[in-house]
N, C-alpha and C positions, 0 to 999 in steps of 0.2 A: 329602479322604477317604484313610485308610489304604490303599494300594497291596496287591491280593490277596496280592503274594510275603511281605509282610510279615506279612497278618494268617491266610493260609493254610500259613506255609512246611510248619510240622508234619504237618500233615495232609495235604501232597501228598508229604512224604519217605514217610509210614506209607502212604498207599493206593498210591503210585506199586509201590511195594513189596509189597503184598498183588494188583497185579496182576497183577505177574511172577511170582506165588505160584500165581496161577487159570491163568494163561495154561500152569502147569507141570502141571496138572491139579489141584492141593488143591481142596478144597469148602471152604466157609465156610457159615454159619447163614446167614447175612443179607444174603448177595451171591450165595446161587445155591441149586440143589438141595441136600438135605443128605442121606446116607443112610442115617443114625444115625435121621433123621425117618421113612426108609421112602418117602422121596417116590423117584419114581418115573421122573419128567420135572422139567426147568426152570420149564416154567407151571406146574406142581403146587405149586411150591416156594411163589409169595406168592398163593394165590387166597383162601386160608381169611382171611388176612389182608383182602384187597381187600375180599372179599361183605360182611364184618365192619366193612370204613371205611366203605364204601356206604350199610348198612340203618342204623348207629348216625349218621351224620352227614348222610344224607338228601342223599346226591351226587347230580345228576343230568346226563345226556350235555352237559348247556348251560352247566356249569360251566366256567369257565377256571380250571385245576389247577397251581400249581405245585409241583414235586419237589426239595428244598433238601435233596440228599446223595442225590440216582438211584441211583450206584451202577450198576451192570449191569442198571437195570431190571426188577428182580424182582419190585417192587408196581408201576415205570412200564412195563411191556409190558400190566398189567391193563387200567390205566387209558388208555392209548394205544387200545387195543379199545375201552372204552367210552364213550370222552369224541366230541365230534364233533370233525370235521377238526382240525385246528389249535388246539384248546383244552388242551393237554398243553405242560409246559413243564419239563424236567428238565435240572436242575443240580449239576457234582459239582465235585470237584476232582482228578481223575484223569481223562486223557484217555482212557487205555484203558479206564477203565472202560466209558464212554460207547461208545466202539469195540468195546467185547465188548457191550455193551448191543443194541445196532444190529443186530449180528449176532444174538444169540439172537431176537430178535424177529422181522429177516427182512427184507428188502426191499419186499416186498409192502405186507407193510401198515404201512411207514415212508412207503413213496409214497401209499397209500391214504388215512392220517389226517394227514401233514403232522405230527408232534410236532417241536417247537422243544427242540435239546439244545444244552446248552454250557459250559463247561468257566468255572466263577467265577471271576472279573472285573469290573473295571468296566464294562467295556464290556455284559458278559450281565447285570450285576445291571442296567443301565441299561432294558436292553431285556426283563428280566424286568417291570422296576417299570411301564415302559408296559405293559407286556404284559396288565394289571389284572386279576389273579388274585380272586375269588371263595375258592378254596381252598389257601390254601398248607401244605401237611406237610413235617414234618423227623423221617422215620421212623429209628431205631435211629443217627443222630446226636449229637444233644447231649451226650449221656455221654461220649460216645469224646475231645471236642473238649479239647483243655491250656488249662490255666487262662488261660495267654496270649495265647491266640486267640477268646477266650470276646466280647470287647467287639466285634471287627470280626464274629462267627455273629449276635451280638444285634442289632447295626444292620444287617446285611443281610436277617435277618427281621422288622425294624421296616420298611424299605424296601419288603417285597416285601408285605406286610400291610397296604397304603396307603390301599386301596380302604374307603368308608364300609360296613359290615357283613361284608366280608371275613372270613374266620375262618385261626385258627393253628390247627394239631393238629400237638403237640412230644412229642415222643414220650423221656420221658427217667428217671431213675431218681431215687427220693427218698428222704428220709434225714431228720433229724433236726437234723444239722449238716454240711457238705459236709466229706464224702470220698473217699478215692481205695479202693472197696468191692476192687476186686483192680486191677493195674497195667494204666494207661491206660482206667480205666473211673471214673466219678467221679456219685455221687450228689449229691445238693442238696434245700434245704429245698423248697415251696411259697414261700413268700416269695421267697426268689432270685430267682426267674423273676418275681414280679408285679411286683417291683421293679426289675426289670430289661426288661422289656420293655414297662412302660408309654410311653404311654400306651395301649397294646392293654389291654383287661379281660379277666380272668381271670374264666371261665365255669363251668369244671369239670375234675374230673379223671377219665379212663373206663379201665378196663382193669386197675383194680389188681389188683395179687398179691404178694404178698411169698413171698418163698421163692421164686424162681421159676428160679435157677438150683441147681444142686449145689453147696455147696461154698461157694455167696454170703453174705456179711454179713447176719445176719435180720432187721439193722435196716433194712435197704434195698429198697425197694416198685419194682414196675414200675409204670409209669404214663401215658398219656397225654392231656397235658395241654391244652386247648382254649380260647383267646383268640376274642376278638373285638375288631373296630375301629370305634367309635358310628362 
């Protein structure tokens, strides 16, 4: 198999980089509070998100959850609360980020629920894949990822998706014909993805909106996308 440094390098120079960014105080949408949102606090920042994964996908505390791009655990501090002990499993490719994750969340209730965090690799995709995840999500991801790193993201969410009835929730932006909608952001058709992540079946897509940035491509829809594994 492709060796992480190879099939991650891009995306650990860009987040390594965006975390010396947070660590300097910036906000980001999608990796912490925002105050353009009005949010308020840290957990405020993904709850609307989480209650929203929950009720539409029918999560419940017994699920074993993987997190394919944690990040500082914005939606995984939710899900760490809600899942039981040790059914939480987040993965990024920035160690800081992980490290700033930890922190916002707290000690506490890192020792309380036991969540499994670890920085991608063979070694964690290995122990993600025994891990036998029920849920794997790849929130505000897929877009971000260069065309070149696109085949080693796929077969690590074919890997971790292994489980018979397991479900995918890919959270990615669609388009018509795959584009790059503004720099280092990249939509794609429906097909791409079925045909790229088979043999998982393509279930549905939840969440659409087009227009849903200022300024964005109005041929490019938000969307999250939902697989399953017979």
């Amino acid at each position: 198999m492709t060796d992480a440094s190879d099939g991650t390098r891009e995306a650990r120079r860009r987040y390594d980089g965006m975390a010396r960014k947070l660590r300097g105080g910036r906000r980001h949408p999608t990796l912490g509070f925002h105050p353009d949102r009005s949010e308020a606090d840290w957990w405020q920042a993904g709850a609307a998100r989480f209650d929203n994964m929950v009720e539409m996908h029918a999560i419940t505390p017994r699920d074993r959850v993987i997190d394919y791009g944690c990040g500082t655990l914005r939606l995984g501090g939710h899900f760490i609360r809600f899942l039981d002990r040790g059914n939480y499993f987040g993965l990024d490719v920035a160690d800081d980020f992980l490290a700033m994750g930890k922190e916002l969340v707290g000690a506490d209730l890192i020792a309380d629920r036991a969540p499994l965090l670890a920085t991608i690799g063979e070694h964690s995709l290995a122990a993600a894949e025994t891990f036998g995840a029920s849920i794997l999500f790849s929130e505000a991801v897929d877009y971000h990822v260069v065309p070149d790193e696109l085949k080693y993201y796929y077969r690590a969410l074919l890997r971790l998706a292994h489980r018979p009835g397991s479900r995918l929730l890919l959270s990615v932006r669609l388009a018509d014909d795959e584009r790059e909608y503004i720099r280092g952001c990249w939509a794609r058709p429906v097909t791409h993805f079925q045909e790229r992540l088979s043999p998982l079946i393509y279930v549905t897509s939840h969440d659409l909106k087009a227009g849903f940035r200022k300024g964005c491509d109005a041929g490019v829809t938000r969307a999250t996308l939902e697989f399953k594994r017979a």
